[in-house]
C-alpha positions as CSV (number, residue, x, y, z in Angstrom):
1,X,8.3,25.9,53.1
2,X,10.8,23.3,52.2
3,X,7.8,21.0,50.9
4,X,6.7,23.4,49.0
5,X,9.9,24.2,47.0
6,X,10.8,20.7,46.7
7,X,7.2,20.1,45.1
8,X,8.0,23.0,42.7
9,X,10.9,21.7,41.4
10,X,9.8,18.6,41.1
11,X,6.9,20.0,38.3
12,X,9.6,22.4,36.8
13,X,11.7,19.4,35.6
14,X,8.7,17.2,35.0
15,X,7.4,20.2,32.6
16,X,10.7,20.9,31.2
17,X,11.6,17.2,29.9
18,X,8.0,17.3,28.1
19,X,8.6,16.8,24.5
20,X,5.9,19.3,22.2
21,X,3.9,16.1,20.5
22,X,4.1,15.0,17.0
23,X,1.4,14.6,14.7
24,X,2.4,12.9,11.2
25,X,-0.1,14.8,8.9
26,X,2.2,13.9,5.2
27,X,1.5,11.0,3.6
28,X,3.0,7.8,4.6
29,X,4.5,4.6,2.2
30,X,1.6,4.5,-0.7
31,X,-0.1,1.3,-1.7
32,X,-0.2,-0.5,-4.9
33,X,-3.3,0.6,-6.6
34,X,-4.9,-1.3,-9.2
35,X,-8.4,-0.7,-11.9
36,X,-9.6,-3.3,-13.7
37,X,-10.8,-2.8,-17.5
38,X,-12.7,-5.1,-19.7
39,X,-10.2,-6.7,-22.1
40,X,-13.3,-6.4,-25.0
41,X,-13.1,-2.7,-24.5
42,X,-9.8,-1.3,-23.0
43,X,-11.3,2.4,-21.9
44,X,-14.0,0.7,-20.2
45,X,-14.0,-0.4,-16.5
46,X,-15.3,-3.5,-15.5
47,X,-15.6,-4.6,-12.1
48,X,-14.5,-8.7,-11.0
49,X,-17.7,-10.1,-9.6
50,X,-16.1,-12.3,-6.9
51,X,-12.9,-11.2,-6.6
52,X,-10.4,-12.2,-3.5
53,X,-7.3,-10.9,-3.4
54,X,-4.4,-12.6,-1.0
55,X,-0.7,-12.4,-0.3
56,X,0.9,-15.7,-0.2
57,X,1.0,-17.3,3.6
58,X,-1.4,-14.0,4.5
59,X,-5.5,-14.0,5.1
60,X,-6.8,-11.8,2.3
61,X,-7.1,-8.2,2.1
62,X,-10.5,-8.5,-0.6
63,X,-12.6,-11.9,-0.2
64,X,-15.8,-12.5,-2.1
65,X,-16.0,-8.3,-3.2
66,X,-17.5,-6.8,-6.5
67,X,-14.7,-4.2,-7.0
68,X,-13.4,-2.6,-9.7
69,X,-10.4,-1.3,-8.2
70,X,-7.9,-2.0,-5.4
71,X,-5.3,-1.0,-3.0
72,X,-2.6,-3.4,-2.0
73,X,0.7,-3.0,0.2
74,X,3.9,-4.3,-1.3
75,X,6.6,-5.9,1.1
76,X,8.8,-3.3,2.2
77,X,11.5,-6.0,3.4
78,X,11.4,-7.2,-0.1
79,X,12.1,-6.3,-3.8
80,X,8.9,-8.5,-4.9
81,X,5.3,-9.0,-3.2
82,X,3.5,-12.1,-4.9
83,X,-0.6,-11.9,-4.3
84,X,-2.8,-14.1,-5.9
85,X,-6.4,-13.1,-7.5
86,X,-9.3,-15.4,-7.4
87,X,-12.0,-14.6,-9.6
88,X,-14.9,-17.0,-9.4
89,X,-13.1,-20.4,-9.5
90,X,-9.9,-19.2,-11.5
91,X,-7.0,-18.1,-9.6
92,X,-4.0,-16.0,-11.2
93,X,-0.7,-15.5,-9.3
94,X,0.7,-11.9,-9.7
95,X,4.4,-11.1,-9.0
96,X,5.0,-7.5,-8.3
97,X,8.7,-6.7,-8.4
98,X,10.6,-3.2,-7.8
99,X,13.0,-1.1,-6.3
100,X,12.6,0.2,-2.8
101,X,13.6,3.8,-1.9
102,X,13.5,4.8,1.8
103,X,12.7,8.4,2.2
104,X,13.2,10.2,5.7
105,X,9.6,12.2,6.0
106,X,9.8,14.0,8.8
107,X,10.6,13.1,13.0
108,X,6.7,12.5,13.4
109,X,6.3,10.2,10.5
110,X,9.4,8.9,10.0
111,X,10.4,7.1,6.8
112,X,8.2,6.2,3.7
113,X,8.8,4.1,0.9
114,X,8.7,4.7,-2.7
115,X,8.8,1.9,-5.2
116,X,10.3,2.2,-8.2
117,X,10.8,0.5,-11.5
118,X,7.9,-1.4,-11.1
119,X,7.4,-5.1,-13.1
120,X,4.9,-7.7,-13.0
121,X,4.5,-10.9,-13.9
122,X,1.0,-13.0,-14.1
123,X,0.0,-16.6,-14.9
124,X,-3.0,-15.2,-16.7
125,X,-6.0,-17.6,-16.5
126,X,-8.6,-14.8,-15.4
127,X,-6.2,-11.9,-16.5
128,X,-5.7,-11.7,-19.7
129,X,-3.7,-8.5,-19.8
130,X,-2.1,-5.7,-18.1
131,X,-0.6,-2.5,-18.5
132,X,1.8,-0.2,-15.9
133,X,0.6,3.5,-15.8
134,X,3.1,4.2,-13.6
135,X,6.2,2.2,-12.8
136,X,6.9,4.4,-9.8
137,X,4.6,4.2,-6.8
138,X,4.9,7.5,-4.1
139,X,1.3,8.2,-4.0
140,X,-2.7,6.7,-4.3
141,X,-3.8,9.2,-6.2
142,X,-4.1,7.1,-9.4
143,X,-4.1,3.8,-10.4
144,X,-0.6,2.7,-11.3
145,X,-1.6,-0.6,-13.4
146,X,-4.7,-1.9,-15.4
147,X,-5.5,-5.1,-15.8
148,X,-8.3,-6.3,-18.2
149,X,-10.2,-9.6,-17.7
């Protein structure tokens, strides 16, 4: 009988530390998302042909693609996250820069990142323009810069 009661409360207080699991279901730190226009005719969207799409010292995240828009992740150690974009044989270095802002989400998800005050700077061989649609980034659910080649 002593077995038997020993066994017992040995699954009472393996059941009672169990924790009730967490599932993150909110969104987590949003990516950089990018369209590109034709610079002929700004409302128009015009895919790159052979675009790749790297972050310095990284492999790429888009390599030989005809895209005409694009996610990226921005460094969340950093205020700045330089990529570069290759179209065809032209390469332009892109320097986003911005503020981060750590928001506590919830226990299951922890913390996300919102970037704000968002800047770039480009070398413009292939681009030959941009424009910030949003200078905050906290979700994907539109593109937050154009850029027209």
């Amino acid at each position: 009988m002593k077995k038997h009661i020993f066994h017992i409360f040995i699954l009472l207080v393996a059941f009672s530390s169990c924790e009730k699991d967490d599932i993150c279901i909110e969104a987590t730190t949003p990516m950089l998302v990018i369209r590109f226009y034709d610079i002929n005719n700004p409302k128009t969207i015009k895919s790159v042909n052979s675009l790749t799409v790297w972050a310095l010292n990284k492999d790429s995240i888009y390599e030989n693609k005809a895209i005409d828009s694009i996610a990226i992740p921005l460094n969340l150690n950093e205020n700045s996250t330089v990529y570069k974009f290759q179209s065809a044989t032209f390469i332009d270095e892109i320097s986003f820069n911005y503020n981060r802002n750590d928001i506590f989400v919830s226990r299951s998800c922890g913390y996300k990142t919102i970037f704000e005050n968002l800047s770039i700077q480009t070398s413009n061989n292939w681009i030959k323009d941009n424009l910030i649609n949003n200078s905050t980034i906290e979700n994907e659910t539109s593109a937050h810069i154009n850029i027209y080649h």
